[in-house]
C-alpha positions in Angstrom: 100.3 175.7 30.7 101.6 173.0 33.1 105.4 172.8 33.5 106.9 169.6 31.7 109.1 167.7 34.2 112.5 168.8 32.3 111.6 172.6 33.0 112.7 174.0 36.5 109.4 176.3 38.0 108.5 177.6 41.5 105.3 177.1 42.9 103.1 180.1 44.3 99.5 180.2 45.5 97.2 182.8 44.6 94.3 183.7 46.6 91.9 184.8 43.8 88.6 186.9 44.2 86.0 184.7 42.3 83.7 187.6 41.6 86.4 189.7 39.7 88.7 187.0 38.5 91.6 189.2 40.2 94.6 188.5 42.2 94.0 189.4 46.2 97.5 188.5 46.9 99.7 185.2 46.4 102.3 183.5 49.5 105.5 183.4 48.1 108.7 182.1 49.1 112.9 182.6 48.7 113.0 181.1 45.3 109.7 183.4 44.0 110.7 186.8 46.0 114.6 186.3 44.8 113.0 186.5 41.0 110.9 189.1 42.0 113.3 191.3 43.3 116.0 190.3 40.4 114.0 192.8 38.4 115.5 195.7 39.6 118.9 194.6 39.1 118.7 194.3 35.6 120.0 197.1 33.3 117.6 198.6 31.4 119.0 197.8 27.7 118.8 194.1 29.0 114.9 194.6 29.6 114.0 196.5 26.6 115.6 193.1 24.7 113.6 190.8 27.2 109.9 192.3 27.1 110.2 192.0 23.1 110.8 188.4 23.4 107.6 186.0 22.8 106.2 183.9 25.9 102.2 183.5 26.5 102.3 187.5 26.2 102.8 189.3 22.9 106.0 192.1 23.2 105.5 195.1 25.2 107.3 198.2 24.1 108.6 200.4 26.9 108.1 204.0 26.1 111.2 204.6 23.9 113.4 202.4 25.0 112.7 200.0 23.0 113.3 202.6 20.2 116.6 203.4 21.9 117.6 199.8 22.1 116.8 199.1 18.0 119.0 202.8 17.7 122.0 200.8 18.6 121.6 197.5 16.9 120.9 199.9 13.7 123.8 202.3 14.3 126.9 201.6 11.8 130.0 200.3 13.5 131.7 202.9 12.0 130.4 205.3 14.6 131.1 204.1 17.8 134.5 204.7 19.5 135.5 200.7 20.1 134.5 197.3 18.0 132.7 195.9 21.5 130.8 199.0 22.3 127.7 197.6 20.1 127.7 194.3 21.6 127.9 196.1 25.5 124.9 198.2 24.9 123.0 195.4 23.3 124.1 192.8 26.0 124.7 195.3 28.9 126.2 193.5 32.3 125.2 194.6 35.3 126.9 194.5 39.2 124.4 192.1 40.4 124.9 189.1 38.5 126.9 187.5 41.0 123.5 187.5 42.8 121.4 186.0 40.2 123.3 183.5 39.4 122.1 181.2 41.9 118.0 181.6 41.0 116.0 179.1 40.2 114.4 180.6 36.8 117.0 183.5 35.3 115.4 184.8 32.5 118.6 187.0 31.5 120.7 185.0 28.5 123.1 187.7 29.0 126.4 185.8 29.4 128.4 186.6 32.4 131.2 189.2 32.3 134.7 187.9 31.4 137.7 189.6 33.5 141.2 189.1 32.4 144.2 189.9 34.2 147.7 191.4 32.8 150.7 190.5 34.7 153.0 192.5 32.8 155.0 194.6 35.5 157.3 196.2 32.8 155.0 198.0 31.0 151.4 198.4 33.4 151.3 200.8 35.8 150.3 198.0 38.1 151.6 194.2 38.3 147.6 193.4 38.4 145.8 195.3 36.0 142.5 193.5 35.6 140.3 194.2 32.6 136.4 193.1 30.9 137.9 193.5 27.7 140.6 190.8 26.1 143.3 194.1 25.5 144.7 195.4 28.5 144.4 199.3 29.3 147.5 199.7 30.3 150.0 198.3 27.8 147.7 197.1 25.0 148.5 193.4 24.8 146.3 190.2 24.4 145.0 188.9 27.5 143.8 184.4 28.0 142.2 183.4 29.5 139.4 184.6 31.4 139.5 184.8 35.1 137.2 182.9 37.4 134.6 184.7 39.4 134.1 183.2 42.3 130.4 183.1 43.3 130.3 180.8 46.2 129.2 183.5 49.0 126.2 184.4 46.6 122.6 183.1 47.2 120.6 185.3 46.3 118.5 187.8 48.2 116.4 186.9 50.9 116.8 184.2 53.6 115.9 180.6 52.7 112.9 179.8 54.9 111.4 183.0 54.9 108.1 183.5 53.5 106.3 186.3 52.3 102.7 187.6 50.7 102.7 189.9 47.5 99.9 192.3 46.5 98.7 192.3 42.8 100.8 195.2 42.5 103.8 193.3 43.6 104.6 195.0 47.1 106.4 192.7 49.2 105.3 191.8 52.8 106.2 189.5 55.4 104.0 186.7 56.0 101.8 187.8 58.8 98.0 187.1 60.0 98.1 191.0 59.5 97.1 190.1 55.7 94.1 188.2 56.0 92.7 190.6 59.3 89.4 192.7 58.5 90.4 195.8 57.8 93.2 194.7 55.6 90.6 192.8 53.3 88.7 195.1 53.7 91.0 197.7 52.1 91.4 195.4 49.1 87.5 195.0 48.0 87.0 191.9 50.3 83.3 192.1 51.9 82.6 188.6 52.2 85.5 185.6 52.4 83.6 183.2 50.9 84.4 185.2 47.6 88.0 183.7 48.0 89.5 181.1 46.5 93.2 179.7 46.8 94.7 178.0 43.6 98.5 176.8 43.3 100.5 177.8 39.8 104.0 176.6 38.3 106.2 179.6 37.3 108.2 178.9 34.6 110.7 181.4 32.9 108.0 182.0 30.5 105.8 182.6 33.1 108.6 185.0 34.6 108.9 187.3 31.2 105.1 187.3 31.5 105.2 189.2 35.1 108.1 191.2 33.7 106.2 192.7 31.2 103.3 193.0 33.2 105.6 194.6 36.0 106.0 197.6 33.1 102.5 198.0 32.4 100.0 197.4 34.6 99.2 197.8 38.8 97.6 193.9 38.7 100.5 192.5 37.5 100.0 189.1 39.2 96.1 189.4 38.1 97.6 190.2 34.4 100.4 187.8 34.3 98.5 184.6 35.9 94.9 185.3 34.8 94.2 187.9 32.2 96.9 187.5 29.9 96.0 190.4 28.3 96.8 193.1 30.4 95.3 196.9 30.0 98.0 199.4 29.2 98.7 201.6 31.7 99.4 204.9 30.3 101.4 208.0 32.4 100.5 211.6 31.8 102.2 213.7 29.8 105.4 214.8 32.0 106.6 218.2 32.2 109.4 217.9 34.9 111.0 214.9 37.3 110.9 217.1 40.0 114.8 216.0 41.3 117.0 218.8 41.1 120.5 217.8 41.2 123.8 220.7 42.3 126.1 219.2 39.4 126.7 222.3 36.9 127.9 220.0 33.9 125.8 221.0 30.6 125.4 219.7 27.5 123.9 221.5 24.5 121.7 220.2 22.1 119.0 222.1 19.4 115.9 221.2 19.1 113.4 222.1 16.0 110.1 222.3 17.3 106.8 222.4 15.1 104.8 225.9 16.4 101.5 224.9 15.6 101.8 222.6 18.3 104.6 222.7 20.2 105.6 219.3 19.6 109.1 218.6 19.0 110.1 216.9 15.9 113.5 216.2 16.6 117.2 217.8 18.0 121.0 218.0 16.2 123.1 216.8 18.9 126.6 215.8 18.8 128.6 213.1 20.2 128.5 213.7 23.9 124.6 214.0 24.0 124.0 210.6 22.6 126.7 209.2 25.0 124.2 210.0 27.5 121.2 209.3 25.9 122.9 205.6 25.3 124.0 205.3 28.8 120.4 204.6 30.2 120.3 201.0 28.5 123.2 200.8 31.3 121.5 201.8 34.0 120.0 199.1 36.2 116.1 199.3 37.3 116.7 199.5 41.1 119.3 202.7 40.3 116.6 204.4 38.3 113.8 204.2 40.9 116.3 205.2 43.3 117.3 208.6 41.4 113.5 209.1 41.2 113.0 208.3 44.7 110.4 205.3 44.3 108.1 207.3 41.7 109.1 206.1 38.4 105.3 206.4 37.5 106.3 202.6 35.9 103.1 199.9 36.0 104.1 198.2 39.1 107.5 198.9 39.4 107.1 201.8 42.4 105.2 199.1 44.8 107.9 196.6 44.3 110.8 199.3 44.9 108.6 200.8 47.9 108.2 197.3 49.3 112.0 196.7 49.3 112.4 199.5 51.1 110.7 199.0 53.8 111.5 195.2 54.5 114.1 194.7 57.3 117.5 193.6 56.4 118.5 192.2 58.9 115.4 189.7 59.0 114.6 189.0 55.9 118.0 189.2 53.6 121.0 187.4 53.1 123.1 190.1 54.0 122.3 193.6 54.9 124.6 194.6 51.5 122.1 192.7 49.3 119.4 194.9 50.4 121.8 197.8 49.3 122.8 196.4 46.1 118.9 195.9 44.9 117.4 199.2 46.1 121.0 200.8 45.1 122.4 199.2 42.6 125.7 200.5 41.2 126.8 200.4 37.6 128.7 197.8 35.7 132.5 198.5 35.9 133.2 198.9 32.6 130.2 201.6 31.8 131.4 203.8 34.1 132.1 207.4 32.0 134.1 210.5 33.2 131.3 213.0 31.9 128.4 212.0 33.5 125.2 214.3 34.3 123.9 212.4 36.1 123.7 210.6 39.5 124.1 207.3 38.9 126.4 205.0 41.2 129.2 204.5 39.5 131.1 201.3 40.1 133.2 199.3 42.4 136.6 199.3 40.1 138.5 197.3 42.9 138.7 193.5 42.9 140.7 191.1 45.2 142.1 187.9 43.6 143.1 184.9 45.4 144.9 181.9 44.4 145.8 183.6 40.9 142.8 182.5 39.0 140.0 183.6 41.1 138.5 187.2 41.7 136.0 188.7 44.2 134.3 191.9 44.4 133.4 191.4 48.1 136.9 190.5 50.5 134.9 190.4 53.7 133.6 187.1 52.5 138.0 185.4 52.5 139.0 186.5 56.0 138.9 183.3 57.6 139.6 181.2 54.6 142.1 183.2 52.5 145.3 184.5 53.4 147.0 185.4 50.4 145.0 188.1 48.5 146.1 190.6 46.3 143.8 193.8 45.2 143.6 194.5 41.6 142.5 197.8 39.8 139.8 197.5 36.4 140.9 199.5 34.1 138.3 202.0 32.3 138.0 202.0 28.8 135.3 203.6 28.3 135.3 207.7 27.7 132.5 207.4 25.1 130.1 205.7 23.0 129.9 207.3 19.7 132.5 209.0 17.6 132.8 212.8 17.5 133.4 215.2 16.5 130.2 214.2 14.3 126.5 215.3 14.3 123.5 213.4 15.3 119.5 213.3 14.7 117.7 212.0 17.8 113.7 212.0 17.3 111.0 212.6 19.5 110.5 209.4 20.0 114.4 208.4 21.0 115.8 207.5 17.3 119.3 207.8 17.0 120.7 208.5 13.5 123.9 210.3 12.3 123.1 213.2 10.5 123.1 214.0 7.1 121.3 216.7 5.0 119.4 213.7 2.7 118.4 212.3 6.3 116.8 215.8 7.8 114.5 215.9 4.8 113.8 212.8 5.1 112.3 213.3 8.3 110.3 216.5 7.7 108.6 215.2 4.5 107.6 212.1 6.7 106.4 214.5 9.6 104.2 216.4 6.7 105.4 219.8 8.4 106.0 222.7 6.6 109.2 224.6 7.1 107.1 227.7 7.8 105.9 226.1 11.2 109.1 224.7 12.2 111.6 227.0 14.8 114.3 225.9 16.3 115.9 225.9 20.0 119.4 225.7 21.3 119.2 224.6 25.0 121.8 223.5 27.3 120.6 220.6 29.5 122.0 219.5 33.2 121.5 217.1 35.7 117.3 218.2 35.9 116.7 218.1 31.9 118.7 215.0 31.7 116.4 213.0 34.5 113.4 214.8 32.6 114.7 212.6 29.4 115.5 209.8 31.5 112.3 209.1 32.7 110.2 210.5 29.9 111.8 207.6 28.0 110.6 205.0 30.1 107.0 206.2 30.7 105.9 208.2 27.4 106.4 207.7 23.5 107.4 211.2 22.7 110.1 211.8 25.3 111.8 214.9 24.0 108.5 217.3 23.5 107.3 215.2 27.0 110.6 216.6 29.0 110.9 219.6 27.3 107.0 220.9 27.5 108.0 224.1 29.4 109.3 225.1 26.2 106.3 224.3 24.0 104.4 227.9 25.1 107.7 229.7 24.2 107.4 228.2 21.4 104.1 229.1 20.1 104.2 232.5 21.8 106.8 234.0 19.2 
């Protein structure tokens, strides 16, 4: 579908195999490649609500995050610890957005974070105590208006007037004549050029949430997004362990009730803390999740792109060598950052500088030669948890988050059609190891307990 001349699009030319109908690569420039790379900034509560949205592409469901994702918009208010946490999860931030706010198609509606300031020196432990919430931390009062984030310094990602080339898989190149030599076509299928074909396409943000989805599901996600439309599901293997083992003892115990006849888990009783964590991934941003896994989130294209990033000099093809960082290494939002964490996730920048009383800035390199009068300012946290305690909650194989309640359990096993005689149950204590099991069971299977847990399966059946 053409681009009407009201809607903002990007141009990008694909060279297309004409024999397959398949994506060779496409030459791309700052506009396309700053889109591109938003991906990994976004959190990943923000793309489980994107890839459900209609476009030319019907929804795509993300292993259980999407499942996660409807938890919270079903949970009752009632059990989370503060009125905003609901809308948070459901319209996470994230601690790029001063980067993307300057791209040409942003597919995130998510509205930018608000920051108020209190001034109150009698009562805050500070005389700038600078907040996301309208209630300061410190002494409790109303807060108006909103602060000004200054965004001037941002432009994106990469330079303007660099180009690049992009594989159907979405890794990242420079533009070189290294891409069209012999051996490199070669290595993609090529035997004969005349097989080739160059066309030019608009990309529209609908166009955009096409490639997203694709990005999720498929390792031709240019081919998928630009040709096919209808891409073939890429399904991951059964998972057993992430491999990462992380030194932090902190534990959290959960119990599971398995079926025996085949190890599958039906679901666990956890309480409050567990589904604090569990929660906490829809805060997580892309780039941080492929960096705990180390580029192998076994996620469609997702590991190419990351990979690609990686290896792309930033000092010759970014902005800045700290936008490189912030993609590949993306810390959290400021206000999800939580004291009991298990896991290795970058926790945020929590110090600010204002200027000229109504204007903040995470970055104060960027005011030395224009700015004299800067004052640093602390954001409060007030966040310790997600969901009341102490209270008791169901979480099913498949990542569904209900409080508990007797009329709910049984519930659940007459709609399983298991027999009490074959269920057992477990009580495990998870760390850092089981919790990255979880975490990226969710995104790449649809039973993520029994899929991170399947060393217990044979212990199991065995008694």
């Amino acid at each position: 579908m053409a681009a009407t001349q009201t809607e903002d699009y990007v141009p990008l030319k694909l060279v297309v195999n004409k024999e397959s109908n398949k994506v060779i690569f496409a030459e791309a420039g700052k506009d396309f490649v700053d889109v591109l790379f938003s991906f990994l900034t976004f959190p990943l509560g923000t793309i489980a609500r994107l890839v459900q949205k209609e476009s030319n592409m019907e929804p795509v469901t993300i292993g259980c995050m999407s499942k996660l994702y409807q938890s919270v918009a079903d949970l009752d208010k009632e059990c989370m610890t503060k009125e905003t946490i609901k809308e948070m999860l459901l319209q996470p931030s994230y601690s790029l957005e001063d980067y993307c706010s300057s791209l040409k198609l942003n597919i995130d509606d998510t509205q930018p974070t608000k920051y108020y300031i209190c001034r109150d020196i009698h009562y805050c432990y500070s005389p700038y105590v600078l907040s996301t919430a309208k209630i300061c931390g410190g002494c409790g009062i109303h807060l108006d208006p909103a602060l000004i984030m200054d965004r001037q310094f941002c432009y994106g990602f990469v330079k303007d007037g660099a180009t690049f080339v992009i594989t159907d898989d979405l890794r990242v190149m420079p533009n070189s004549t290294d891409i069209t030599s012999f051996n490199m076509l070669q290595s993609l299928g090529i035997q004969n050029t005349s097989s080739l074909k160059d066309m030019t396409v608009n990309v529209t943000k609908e166009k955009v949430l096409d490639l997203l989805k694709c990005s999720f599901i498929s390792k031709s996600a240019l081919t998928d997004s630009f040709l096919v439309m209808k891409p073939s599901i890429e399904r991951s293997p059964t998972i057993v362990s992430c491999g990462i083992k992380g030194t932090d003892n902190r534990q959290i115990s959960m119990k599971l009730v398995i079926r025996k006849s085949d190890g599958k888990i039906q679901y666990a009783e956890v309480g409050e803390y567990f589904v604090t964590f569990l929660l906490s991934f829809l805060t997580f941003p892309l780039g941080g999740v492929a960096r705990l896994f180390k580029g192998n989130c076994s996620i469609g294209s997702i590991d190419a792109l990351y990979g690609s990033i990686l290896d792309l000099d930033e000092y010759k093809y970014f902005v800045t060598e700290e936008a490189k960082n912030r993609i590949v290494d993306p810390h959290l939002a400021p206000q999800f950052e939580l004291g009991k964490h298990i896991l290795p996730i970058r926790q945020s920048r929590s110090m600010f500088y204002l200027h000229d009383d109504d204007y903040i800035s995470c970055d104060i390199k960027a005011y030395f030669d224009e700015i004299t009068d800067i004052k640093p300012v602390c954001l409060t946290k007030f966040v310790q948890g997600y969901v009341k305690g102490p209270r008791t909650y169901i979480v099913t194989d498949d990542l569904v988050v209900t409080e508990s309640s007797p009329t709910s359990v049984l519930h659940l096993i007459n709609q399983s059609q298991t027999s009490l005689n074959d269920l057992k149950d477990k009580v495990i204590n998870i760390g850092v190891n089981e919790g990255l099991s979880i975490l990226k069971a969710s995104l790449t299977s649809t039973s993520a307990l029994t899929s991170a847990f399947g060393y217990l399966v044979t212990e199991a059946q065995e008694r």
